[in-house]
N, C-alpha and C positions, 0 to 999 in steps of 0.2 A: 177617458176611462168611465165607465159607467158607475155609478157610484151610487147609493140607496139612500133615500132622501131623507132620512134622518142624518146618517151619516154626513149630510153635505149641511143638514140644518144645523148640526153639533158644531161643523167648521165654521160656520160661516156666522156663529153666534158667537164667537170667541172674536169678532173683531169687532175694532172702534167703527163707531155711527160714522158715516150711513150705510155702512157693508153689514146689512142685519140679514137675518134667513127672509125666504117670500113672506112676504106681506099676507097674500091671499092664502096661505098654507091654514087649515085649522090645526094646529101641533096635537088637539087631542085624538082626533079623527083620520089624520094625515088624509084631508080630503079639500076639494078648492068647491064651493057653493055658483052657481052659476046665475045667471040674472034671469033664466028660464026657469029658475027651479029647480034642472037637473044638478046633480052633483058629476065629480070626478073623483074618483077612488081607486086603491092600489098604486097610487102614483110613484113610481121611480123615476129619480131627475136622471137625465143624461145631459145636459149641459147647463152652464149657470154664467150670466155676465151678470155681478152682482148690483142693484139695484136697477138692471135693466131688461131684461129679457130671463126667462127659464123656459124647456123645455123637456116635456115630461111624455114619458107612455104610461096609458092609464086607463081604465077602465070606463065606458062612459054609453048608459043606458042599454048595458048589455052587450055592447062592443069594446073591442079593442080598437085605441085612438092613439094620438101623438097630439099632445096640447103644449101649443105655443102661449106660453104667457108674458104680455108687453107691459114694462112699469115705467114710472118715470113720466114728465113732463110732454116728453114725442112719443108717449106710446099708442096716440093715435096712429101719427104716420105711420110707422113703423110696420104696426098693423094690417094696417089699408096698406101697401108696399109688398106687402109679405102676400097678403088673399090676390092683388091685383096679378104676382107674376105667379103664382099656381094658375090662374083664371088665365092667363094668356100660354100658360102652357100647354093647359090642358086644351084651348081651342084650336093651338098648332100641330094635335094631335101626337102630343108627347107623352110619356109614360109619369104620368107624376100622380101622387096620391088625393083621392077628389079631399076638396073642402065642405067637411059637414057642417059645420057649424061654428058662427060670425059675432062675437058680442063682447059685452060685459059680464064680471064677477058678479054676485048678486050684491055686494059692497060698491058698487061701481069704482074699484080702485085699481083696476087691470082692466086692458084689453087681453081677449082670450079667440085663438083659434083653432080650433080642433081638425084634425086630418086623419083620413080612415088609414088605421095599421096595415103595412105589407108583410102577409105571414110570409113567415120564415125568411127572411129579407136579410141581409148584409148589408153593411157597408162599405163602399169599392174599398177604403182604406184598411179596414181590416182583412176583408181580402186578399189584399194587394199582399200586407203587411205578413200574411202564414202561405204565399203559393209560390211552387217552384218555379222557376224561369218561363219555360213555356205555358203556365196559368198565367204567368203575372202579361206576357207577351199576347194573351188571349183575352187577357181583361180590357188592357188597354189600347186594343183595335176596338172592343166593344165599345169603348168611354169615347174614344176617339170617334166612332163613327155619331155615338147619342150629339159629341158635342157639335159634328156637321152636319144633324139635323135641326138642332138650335138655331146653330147661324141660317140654315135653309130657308127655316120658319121667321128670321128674322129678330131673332131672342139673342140676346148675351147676357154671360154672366160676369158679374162685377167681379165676385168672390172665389171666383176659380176655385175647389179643390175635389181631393179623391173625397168629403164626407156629406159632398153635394150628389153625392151618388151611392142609392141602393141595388141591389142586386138582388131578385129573388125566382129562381125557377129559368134559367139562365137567359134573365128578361133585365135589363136597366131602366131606374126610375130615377125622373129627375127630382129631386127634391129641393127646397129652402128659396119659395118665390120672390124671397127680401133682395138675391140676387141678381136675380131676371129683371134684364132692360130689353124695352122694344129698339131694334135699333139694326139699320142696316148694315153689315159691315165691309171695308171695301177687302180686298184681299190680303193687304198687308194685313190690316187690321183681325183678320179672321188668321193669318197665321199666325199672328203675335198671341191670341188667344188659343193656338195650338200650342207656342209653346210653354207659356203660362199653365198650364194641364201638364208639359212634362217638365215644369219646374216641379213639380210635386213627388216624381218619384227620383229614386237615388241617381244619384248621379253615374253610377256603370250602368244601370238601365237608359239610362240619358245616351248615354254614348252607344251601345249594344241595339237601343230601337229606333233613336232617331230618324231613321229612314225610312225603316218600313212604316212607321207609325208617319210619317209625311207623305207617304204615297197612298196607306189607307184614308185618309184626310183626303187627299184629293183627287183620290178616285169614288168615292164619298159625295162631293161635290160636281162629282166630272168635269174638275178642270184640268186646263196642263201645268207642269212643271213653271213656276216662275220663281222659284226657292231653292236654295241647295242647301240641304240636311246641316250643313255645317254651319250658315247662319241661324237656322233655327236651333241650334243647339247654345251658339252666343248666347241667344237670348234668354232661352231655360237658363242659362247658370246665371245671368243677369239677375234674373225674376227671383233665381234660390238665394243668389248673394241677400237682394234687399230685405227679403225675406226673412231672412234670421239673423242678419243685422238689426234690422228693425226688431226683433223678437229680442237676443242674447244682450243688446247695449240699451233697451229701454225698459221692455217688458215686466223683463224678470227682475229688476231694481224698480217695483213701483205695486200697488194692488191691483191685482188681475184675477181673472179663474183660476189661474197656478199658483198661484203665487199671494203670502200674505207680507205685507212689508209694513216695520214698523220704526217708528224713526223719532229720536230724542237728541235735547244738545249730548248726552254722552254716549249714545248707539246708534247706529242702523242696523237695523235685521234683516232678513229676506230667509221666510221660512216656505218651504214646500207644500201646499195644500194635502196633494200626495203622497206624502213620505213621512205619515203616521206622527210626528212628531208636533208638540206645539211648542212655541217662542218663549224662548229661554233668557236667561241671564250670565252674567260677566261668572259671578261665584258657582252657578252650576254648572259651568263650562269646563271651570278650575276643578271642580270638586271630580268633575267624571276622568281629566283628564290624571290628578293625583289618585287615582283609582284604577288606571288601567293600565296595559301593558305595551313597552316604547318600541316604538317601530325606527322612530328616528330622534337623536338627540343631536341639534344641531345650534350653535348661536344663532343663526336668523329662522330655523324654521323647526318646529318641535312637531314629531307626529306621535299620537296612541290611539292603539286599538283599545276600546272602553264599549261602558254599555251608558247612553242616557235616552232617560224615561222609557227603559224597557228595551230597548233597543239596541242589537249590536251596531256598533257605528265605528268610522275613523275620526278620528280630532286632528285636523291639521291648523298648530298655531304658529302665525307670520309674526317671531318675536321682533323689538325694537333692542339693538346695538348699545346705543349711544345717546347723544344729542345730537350728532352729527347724520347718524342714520336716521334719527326721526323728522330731525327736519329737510329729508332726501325723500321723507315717505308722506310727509304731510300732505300735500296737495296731488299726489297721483293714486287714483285706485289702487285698493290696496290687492296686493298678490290674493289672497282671499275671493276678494271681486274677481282679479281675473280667474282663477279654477273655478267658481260660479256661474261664471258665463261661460266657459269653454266646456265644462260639463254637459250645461245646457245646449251648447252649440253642436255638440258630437250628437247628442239624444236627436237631437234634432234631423241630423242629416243618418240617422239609424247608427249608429257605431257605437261600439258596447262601450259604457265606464260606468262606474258605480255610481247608483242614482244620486245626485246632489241633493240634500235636505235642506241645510242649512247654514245662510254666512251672516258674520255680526263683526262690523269695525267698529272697535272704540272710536270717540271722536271726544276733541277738545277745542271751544269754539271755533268748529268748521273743520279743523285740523282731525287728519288721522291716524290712531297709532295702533295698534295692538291691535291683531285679525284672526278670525277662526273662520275655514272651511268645516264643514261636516258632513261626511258623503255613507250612506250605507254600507256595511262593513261587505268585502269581495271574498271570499274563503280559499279563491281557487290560489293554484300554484304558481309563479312567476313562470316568463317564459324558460329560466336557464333552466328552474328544478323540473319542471314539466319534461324538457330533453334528455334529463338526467335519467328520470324516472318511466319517463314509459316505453312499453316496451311495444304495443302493437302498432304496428307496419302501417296502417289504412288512419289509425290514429294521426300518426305521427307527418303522415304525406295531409292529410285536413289541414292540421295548425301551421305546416309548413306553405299551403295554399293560402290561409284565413290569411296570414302573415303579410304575404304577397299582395291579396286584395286590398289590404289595407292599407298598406305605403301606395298600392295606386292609386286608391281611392281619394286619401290625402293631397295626392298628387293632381289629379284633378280638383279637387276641392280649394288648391291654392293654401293647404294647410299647414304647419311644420310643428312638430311637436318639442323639439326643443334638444330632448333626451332621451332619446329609444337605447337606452340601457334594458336590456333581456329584465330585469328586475321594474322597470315600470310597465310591463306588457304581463300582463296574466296569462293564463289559457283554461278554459273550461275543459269538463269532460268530454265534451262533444269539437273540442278543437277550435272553438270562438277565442278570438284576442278580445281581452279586456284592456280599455288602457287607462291609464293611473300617470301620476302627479301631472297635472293638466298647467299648473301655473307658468312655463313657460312657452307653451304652446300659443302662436300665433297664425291671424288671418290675412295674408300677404294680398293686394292691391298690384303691385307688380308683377310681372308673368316673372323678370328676368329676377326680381329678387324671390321670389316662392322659388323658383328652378333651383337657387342658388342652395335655400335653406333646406329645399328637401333632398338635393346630395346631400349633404351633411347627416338629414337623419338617416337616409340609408349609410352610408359609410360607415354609423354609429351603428344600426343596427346588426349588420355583416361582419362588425367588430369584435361582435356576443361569442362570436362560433368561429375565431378564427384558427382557433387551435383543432377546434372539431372537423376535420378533412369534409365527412362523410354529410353533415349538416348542412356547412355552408355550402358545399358544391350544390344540394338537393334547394335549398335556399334562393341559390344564384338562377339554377333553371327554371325553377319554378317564378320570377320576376321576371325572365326572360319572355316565358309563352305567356303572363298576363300584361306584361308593358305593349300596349301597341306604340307610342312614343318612345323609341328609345333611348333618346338624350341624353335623359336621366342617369341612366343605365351605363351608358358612355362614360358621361361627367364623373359616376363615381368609381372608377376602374373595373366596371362588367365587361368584358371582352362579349360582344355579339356575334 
């Protein structure tokens, strides 16, 4: 998200050393002084790896520029890495923004690189991220074809993704040279790098293009067939698994660009960079939730809808039992932890839930007790009331489609939510499912035990509407024409 550089110096000044705002920023001037003299002005950050890299679009000697600023002890390399693979792209005759200018801060406490602006330019992920089917199936022949003139040229990129690629005037530019390796590769190796590019988009794109996006690829190349779409698809979900494993079990439990994490013998926090809210305490957690209004009153799990620091929010508190119950919760992540990460992990693979802000376990040497989720407050209607209430035809066929995509989705993804109760599934205006209490949703490893859990949550689901004739039957067809596997479907008494 693009974010205005005050705004990200505000964030980023609220935490403990060494995560302070840029170094080379003049706070007065919001401008960066160069070692030529020139300055940089008007600067808005668009990415921040804090004490290591920033990069900014910015005004600079009467143009519009994109300045790369390198901190830190390797901010040579890093540097020199970054101008070398522009410079070898641009002599393989690729589309990438030239290098104007190579130096130092006039503090010499940054390396600094400047790249001429692509007006009116995108980026393929936001692209990707607002176009219907057939844009997004037109983008990604184009991505597909830029990246077999990469390997053409001899270039790979480390970094794989859709934000290594601009778009402007329906031309692709490659961008972010720090990725770019010279390097021949042999054909495995050049598919394994195709499917790595379609680990990036969702997973029914994954299945929907696999082919034709492996036949543009290699007709691209002009070679023959030595791949079947179905291995190259193994691998895309391979590359998504590690991918946001690596992200949802480490990332977000530690200080990152999203994420601020703070941690004492009697708390861990993990607050949202983006989610407007700053790191809180045990009493103002108590105070908002004796304040607000109860969603759920339960011995092991209290929810309220509340407002804190300005903010409509939900409180969900993982209370402790016992002595018995706490020392059953002492040593495993706490429920909290887990809707933290699975929050995270649905964001991730695009699936709607309410943005996660903020989780905090008490702790008592090492041990853990007492847990808050905090996620953006949802307004919309659950799915049961949603059925109840509405009345248009075209509406009511969306959320009964969204519905369907989503248990395949999951289904593919190897996901299971746990409790598809009509009451954890929202529905927007526009027929989108939101989904909610994410705590016991799980990431299945096994084909045969994922198969297993996700009967279950459809059965659970189909269970919503079983009184409803006219629903479930609409329900049942609609899983029918989106399942192309239909085992699933089988297993949970669907007659095909």
């Amino acid at each position: 998200m693009v974010a205005r550089l005050n705004d990200v110096i505000s964030n980023l000044l609220a935490q403990p050393l060494p995560l302070l705002a840029c170094p080379v920023v003049n706070a007065h001037t919001l401008s960066i002084s160069l070692a030529d003299g020139s300055q940089l002005q008007q600067l808005t950050a668009y990415r921040v790896l804090p004490a290591r890299r920033w990069v900014f679009s910015a005004d600079w000697q009467g143009q519009k520029v994109f300045a790369k600023v390198f901190l830190g002890q390797q901010a040579d390399k890093y540097a020199a890495r970054d101008a070398q693979g522009a410079r070898q792209m641009l002599q393989a005759g690729l589309k990438t923004p030239a290098l104007l200018w190579q130096g130092l801060t006039a503090a010499g406490d940054a390396q600094v690189l400047l790249y001429a602006a692509v007006e009116r330019a995108e980026s393929a992920d936001a692209r990707y991220a607002n176009a219907s089917e057939q844009e997004r199936l037109t983008l990604l022949t184009h991505l597909v074809v830029t990246l077999a003139s990469q390997h053409a040229a001899g270039l790979m990129q480390t970094d794989l993704h859709l934000k290594n690629f601009l778009l402007a005037e329906g031309v692709v530019w490659s961008i972010d040279g720090d990725g770019i390796k010279e390097k021949l590769l042999s054909a495995r190796q050049a598919h394994k790098q195709l499917a790595e590019l379609l680990s990036k988009i969702s997973v029914l794109d994954q299945h929907t293009f696999s082919e034709t996006l492996l036949q543009t690829y290699l007709l691209a190349r002009q070679w023959p067939q030595t791949l079947s779409s179905e291995v190259l698809l193994t691998w895309a979900k391979r590359f998504k698994r590690a991918e946001v494993n690596a992200y949802v079990q480490h990332k977000i439990f530690r200080n990152c660009s999203d994420i601020e994490w703070l941690q004492t013998s009697l708390a861990a926090q993990a607050v949202s960079r983006a989610g407007g809210l700053h790191a809180t305490d045990l009493p103002a957690l108590e105070v908002a939730m004796h304040g607000g209004q109860p969603l759920k009153m339960g011995n092991t799990c209290t929810v309220m809808h509340t407002q804190l620091q300005d903010r409509q929010v939900v409180i969900k508190r993982y209370n402790i039992k016992n002595g018995w119950h706490a020392l059953s919760r002492a040593w495993r992540p706490s429920r909290a932890a887990a809707s933290w990460s699975n929050a995270h992990r649905l964001q991730y693979h695009g699936i709607a839930t309410p943005q996660p802000l903020l989780m905090l376990e008490t702790r008592c040497w090492g041990m853990r007790g007492c847990a808050y989720f905090v996620a953006a407050f949802s307004p919309w209607p659950d799915a049961l009331l949603f059925f109840k209430q509405a009345t248009d035809k075209r509406l009511r066929a969306e959320a009964v489609k969204q519905l369907s995509l989503l248990c395949y989705q999951l289904y593919l993804l190897r996901l299971s939510h746990g409790d598809m109760k009509a009451t954890n599934l929202q529905i927007t205006n526009g027929g989108q499912v939101v989904v909610m209490d994410l705590d016991s949703m799980r990431q299945h490893h096994c084909a045969q035990t994922a198969l297993r859990a996700h009967v279950k949550d459809l059965r659970r689901l189909l269970q919503n509407w079983k009184d409803d004739t006219s629903l479930y039957n609409a329900l049942v067809k609609s899983l029918r024409v989106i399942y192309s596997d239909v085992a699933p479907l089988k297993l949970a008494g669907i007659s095909i």
